[in-house]
C-alpha positions in Angstrom: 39.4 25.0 60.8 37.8 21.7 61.1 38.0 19.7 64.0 38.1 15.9 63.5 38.0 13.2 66.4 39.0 10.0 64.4 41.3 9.4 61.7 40.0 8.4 58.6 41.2 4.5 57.5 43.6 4.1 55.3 44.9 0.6 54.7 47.4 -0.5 52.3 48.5 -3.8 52.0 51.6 -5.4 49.7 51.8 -8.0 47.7 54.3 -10.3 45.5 52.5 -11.2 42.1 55.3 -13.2 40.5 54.9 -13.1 36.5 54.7 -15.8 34.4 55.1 -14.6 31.0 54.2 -11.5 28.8 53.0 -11.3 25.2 53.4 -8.3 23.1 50.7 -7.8 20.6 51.5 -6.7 17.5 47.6 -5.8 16.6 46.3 -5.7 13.0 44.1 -3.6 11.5 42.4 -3.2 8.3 42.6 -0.1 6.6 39.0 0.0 6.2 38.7 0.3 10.1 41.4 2.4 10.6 41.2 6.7 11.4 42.4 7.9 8.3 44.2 11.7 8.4 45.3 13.1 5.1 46.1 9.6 3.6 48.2 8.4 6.9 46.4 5.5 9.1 46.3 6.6 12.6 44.9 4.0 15.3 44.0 4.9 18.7 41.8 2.9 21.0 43.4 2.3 24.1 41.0 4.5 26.0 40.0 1.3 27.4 39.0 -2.5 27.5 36.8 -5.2 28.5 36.9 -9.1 27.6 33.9 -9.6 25.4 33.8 -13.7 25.3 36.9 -16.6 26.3 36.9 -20.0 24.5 39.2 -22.5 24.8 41.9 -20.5 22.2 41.1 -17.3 21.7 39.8 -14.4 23.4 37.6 -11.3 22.1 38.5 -8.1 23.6 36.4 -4.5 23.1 38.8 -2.1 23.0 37.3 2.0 22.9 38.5 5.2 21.5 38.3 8.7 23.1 36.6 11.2 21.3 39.0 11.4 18.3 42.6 12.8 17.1 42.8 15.9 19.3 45.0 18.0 21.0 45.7 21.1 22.6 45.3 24.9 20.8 45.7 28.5 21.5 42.9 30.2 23.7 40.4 32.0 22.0 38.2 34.4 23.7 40.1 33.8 27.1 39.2 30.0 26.9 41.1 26.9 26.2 40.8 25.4 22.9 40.9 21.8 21.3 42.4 21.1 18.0 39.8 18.2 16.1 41.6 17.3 13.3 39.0 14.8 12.4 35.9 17.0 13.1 33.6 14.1 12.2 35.4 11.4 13.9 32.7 9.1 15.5 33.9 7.2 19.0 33.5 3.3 18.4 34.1 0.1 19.9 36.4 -1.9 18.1 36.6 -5.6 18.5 39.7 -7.3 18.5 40.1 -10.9 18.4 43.2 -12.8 20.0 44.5 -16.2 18.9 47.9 -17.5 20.4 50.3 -14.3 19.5 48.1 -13.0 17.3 45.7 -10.0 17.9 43.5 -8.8 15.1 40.6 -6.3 14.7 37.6 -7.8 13.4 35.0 -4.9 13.0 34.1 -1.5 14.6 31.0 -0.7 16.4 30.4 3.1 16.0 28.8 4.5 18.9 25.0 6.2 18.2 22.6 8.3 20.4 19.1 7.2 21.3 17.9 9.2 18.3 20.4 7.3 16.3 22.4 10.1 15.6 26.1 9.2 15.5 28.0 10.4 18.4 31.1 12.8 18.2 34.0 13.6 20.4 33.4 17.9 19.7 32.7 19.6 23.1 29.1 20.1 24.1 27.9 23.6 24.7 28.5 26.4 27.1 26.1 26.1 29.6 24.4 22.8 28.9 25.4 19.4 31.0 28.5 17.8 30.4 30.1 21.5 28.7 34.1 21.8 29.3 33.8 25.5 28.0 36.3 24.4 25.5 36.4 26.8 22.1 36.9 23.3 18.9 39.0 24.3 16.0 39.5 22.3 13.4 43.2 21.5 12.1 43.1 25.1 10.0 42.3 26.6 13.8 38.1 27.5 12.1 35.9 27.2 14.8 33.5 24.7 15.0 30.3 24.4 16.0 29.2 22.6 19.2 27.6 19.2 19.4 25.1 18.1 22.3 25.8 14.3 20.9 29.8 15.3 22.0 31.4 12.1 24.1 34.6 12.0 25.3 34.6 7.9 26.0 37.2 6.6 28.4 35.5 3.3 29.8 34.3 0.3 29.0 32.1 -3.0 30.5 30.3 -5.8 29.0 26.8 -6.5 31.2 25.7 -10.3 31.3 23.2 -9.7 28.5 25.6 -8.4 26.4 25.4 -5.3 26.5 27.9 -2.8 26.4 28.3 0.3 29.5 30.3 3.4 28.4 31.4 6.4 30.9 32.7 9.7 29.5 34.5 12.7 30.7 32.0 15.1 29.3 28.6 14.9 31.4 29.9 13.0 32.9 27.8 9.9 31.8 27.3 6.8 31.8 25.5 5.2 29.0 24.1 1.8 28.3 24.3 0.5 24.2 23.3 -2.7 22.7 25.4 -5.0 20.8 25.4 -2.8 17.9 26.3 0.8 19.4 23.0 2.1 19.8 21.8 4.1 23.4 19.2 2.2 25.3 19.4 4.9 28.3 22.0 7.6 29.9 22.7 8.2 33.3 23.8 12.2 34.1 24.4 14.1 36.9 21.3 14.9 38.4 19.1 11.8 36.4 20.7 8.9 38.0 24.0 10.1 39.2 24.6 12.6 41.9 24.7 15.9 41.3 28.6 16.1 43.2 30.0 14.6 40.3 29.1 18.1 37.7 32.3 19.1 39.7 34.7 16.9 37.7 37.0 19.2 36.6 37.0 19.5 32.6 38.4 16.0 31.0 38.7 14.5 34.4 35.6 13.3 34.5 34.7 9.3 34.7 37.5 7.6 33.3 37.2 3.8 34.4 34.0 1.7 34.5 33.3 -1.4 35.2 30.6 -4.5 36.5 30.7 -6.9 39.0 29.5 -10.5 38.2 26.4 -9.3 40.7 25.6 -6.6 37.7 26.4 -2.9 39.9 28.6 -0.7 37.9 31.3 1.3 39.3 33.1 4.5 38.0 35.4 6.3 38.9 36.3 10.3 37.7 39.8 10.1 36.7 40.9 12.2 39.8 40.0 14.8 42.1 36.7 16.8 41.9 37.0 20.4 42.3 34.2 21.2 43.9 32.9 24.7 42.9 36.6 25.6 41.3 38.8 25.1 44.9 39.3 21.9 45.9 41.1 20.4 42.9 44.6 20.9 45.1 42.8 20.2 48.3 41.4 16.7 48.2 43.0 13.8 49.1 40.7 11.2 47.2 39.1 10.2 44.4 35.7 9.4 44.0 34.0 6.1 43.0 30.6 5.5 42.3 28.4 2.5 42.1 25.4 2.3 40.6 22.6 -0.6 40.8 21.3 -0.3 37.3 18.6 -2.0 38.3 17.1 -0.2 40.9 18.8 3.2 40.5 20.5 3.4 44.1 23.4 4.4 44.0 26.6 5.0 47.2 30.0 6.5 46.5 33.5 5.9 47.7 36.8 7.2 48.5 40.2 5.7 46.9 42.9 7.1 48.3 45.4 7.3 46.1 49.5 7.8 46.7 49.3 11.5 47.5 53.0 11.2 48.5 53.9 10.4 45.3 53.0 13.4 43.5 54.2 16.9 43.9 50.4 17.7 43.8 47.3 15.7 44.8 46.0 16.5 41.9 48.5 14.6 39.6 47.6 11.3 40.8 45.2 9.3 38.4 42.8 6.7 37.7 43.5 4.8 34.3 41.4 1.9 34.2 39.8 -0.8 36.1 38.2 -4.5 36.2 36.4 -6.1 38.6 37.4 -9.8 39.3 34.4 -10.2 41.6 31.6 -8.8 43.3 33.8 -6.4 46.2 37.2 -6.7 44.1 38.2 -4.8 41.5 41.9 -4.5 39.9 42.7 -0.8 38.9 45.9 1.3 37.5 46.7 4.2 39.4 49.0 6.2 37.3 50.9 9.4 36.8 54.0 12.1 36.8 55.2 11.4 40.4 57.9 13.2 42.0 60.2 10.5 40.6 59.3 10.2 37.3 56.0 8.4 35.7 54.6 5.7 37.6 51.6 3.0 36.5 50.7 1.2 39.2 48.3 -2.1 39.4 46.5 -1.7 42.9 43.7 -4.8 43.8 41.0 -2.7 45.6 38.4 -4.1 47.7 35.1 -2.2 48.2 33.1 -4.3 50.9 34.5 -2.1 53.9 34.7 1.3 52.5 31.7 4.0 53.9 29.7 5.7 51.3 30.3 9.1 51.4 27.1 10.3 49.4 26.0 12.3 52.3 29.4 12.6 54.3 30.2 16.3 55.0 32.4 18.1 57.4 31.4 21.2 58.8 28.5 21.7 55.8 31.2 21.5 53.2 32.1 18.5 50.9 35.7 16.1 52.0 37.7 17.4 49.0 37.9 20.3 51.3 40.1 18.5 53.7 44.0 18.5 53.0 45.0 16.4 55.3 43.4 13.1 55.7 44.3 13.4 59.6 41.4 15.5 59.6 38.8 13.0 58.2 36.9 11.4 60.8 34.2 8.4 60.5 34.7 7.6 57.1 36.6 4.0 56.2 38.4 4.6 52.8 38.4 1.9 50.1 41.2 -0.8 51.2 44.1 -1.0 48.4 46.6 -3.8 47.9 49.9 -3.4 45.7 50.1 -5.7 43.2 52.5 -4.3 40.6 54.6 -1.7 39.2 54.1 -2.6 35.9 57.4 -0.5 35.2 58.9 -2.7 36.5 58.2 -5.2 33.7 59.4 -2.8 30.9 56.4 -0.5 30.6 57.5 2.5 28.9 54.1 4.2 28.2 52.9 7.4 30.3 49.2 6.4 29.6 47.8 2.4 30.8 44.3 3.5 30.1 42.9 -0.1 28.8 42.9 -2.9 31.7 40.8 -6.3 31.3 41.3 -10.0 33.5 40.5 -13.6 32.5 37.9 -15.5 34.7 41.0 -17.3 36.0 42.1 -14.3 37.3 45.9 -14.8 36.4 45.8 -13.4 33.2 45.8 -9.2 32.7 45.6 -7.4 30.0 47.0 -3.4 29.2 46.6 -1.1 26.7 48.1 2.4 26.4 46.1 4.9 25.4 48.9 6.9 22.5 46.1 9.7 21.7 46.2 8.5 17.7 49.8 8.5 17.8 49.4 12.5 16.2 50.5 15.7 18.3 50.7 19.3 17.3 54.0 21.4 16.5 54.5 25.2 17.1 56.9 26.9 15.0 57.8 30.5 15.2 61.3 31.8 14.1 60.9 35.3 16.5 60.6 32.2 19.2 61.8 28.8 18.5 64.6 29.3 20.9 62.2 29.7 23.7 60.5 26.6 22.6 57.0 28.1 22.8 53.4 25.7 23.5 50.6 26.0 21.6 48.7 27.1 24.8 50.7 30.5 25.2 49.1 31.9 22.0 46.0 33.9 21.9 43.9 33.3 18.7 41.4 35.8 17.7 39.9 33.8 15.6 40.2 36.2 12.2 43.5 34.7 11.8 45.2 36.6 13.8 48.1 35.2 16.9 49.9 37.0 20.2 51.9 35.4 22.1 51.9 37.5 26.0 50.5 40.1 24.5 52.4 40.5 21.2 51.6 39.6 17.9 53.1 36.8 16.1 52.9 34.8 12.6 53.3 30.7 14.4 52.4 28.0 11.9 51.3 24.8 12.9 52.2 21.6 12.0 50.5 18.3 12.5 53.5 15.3 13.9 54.0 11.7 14.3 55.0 10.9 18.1 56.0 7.8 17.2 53.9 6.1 19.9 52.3 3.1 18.9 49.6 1.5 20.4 50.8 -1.5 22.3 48.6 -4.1 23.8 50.5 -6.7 26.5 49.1 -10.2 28.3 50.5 -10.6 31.5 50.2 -14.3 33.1 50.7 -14.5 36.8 51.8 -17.8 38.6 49.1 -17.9 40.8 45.4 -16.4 40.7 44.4 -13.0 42.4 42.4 -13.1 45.4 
């Protein structure tokens, strides 16, 4: 049992953000930088967003994709699997440029390792940094082959000089490219990010990024760590790291996110976020809550939370804790409420992409729609039972069981209909 004397600080404030007005952007897209699937154009890159440059009428966004059209398969050889149906799909930066009502990619910036290999979103290996232990298939379920250049992308920040900071799920990393998508150096658990972090638990790894005016980055894993397998319905925080690129130092914080909401801990997550000064950052804390889907915008400020680098409690890591009653010493990052963005009409289940104006009124969103492509089981011994793709074994010879028994599913590659849709949201007043 451990035995706490103080309770950890937890303080939540509320706030009225009136809106102004929202624009809908209808974006267009060439087809020469579109994601191309057996003649159909599929665009996905709401993983996330940063403003790239403001003039006096138009504003340049970089917007990112994940690591490609995926989704989930059948387990093979007692592991998950991911369907690629793009196996060579190479994660980019695409720029999108936005005049009045009008949004409109420019050009793509394809994302390349410090060997100048292109990267790919296919798993990286058993056993080597940054592995999920996920089996790839491609969209005939063949296996592929793993890729140690594999990213999984899901944030996004523009540096002062220009250059553009990435953070994956994967490793996971954190990765600095010039202006034209090529590494210039990787930070890793272990080589410039602490070690805790290998406990992400597979593709929950860092999904928001971003850098104060001051230059420090900050990520944060999408949601709990599970240390060593048994804390990932345990802890009642999610972890946030900042890094001084600079000198290398780094501290790490605890959001506490609306535990109550959620039938468990673990179902609370991080979408996105953007700093609007050096201490403030605005970030969307998102998903299936006891009620329903939620996407909240929270205004977190970091100047008063502890770093929890070396914080333990008797010789074991926080996430241990169930209760945050019996945290002691430790001052939790302060969160205000600044909108349900449900509330406005939001239908999405993924805000992944959030970016602010240097006036600090104007917010952008993106949902993340995953390519706008899922996959279909269909089994006639089964349709009636309306079976997932993940309850079927695959042995990888072509033959299926479903608990145990054989089976003859195809599977069929659908539209969900989900296009991606990127909102402006103008606030009366400024945030503080």
């Amino acid at each position: 049992m451990f035995i706490c004397f103080r309770l950890m600080k937890v303080v939540i404030r509320m706030k009225k953000c009136k809106v102004d007005k929202i624009t809908k952007y209808n974006i267009k897209i060439d087809n020469e930088l579109c994601t191309e699937y057996k003649g159909k154009r599929l665009v996905g890159f709401g993983s996330s967003m940063t403003v790239k440059s403001e003039e006096d009428s138009k504003v340049t966004l970089y917007l990112l994709t994940d690591r490609g059209p995926n989704m989930d398969g059948p387990c093979v050889d007692n592991k998950s699997s991911k369907v690629f149906i793009i196996p060579d799909f190479i994660p980019h930066v695409v720029e999108v440029e936005l005049v009045g009502d009008k949004a409109e990619c420019k050009k793509i910036i394809k994302l390349r390792s410090v060997k100048g290999e292109y990267a790919s979103g296919i798993p990286i290996e058993p056993g080597e940094l940054g592995t999920t232990n996920e089996i790839a298939l491609d969209g005939e379920m063949n296996r592929l082959e793993y890729d140690d250049n594999g990213l999984d992308v899901e944030g996004i920040a523009m540096d002062r000089s220009g250059h553009i900071w990435i953070c994956d799920e994967y490793g996971p990393f954190i990765i600095e490219y010039d202006q034209g998508g090529n590494e210039l150096r990787r930070f890793s658990p272990g080589n410039g990010i602490p070690d805790v972090f290998k406990e992400r638990h597979p593709n929950r790894g860092f999904e928001a990024l971003t850098v104060t005016p001051n230059g420090k980055i900050y990520a944060a894993v999408q949601s709990i760590l599970d240390i060593k397998g048994e804390t990932y319905d345990t802890g009642t925080f999610i972890r946030v790291l900042e890094i001084n690129p600079m000198s290398g130092e780094t501290r790490e914080f605890a959001y506490p996110h609306d535990i109550e909401e959620y039938k468990r801990t673990r179902d609370g997550k991080i979408g996105d976020m953007y700093a609007i000064s050096d201490n403030k950052i605005l970030l969307i804390e998102q998903g299936k809550s006891k009620k329903g889907k939620r996407n909240m915008l929270y205004l977190i400020d970091i100047s008063g939370a502890d770093d929890i680098s070396e914080f333990l409690i008797n010789g074991k890591a926080p996430e241990y804790c169930c209760d945050r009653d019996e945290l002691k010493e430790v001052n939790f990052i302060k969160k205000e409420l600044i909108m349900d963005i449900r509330d406005l009409g939001w239908k999405f289940y993924k805000a992944e992409g959030l970016a602010v104006l240097s006036d600090r009124k104007t917010i952008f969103i993106i949902n993340d729609n995953d390519f706008g492509v899922d996959i279909k089981v269909k089994d006639k011994a089964r349709d009636e039972k309306k079976p997932n793709i993940k309850d079927y074994s695959y042995d990888g010879e072509g033959t299926f069981t479903y608990h145990g028994k054989k089976a003859e599913p195809s599977f069929n590659i659908i539209s969900t209909d989900e296009e991606l849709c990127l909102w402006k949201i103008e606030l009366e007043e400024p945030l503080q």
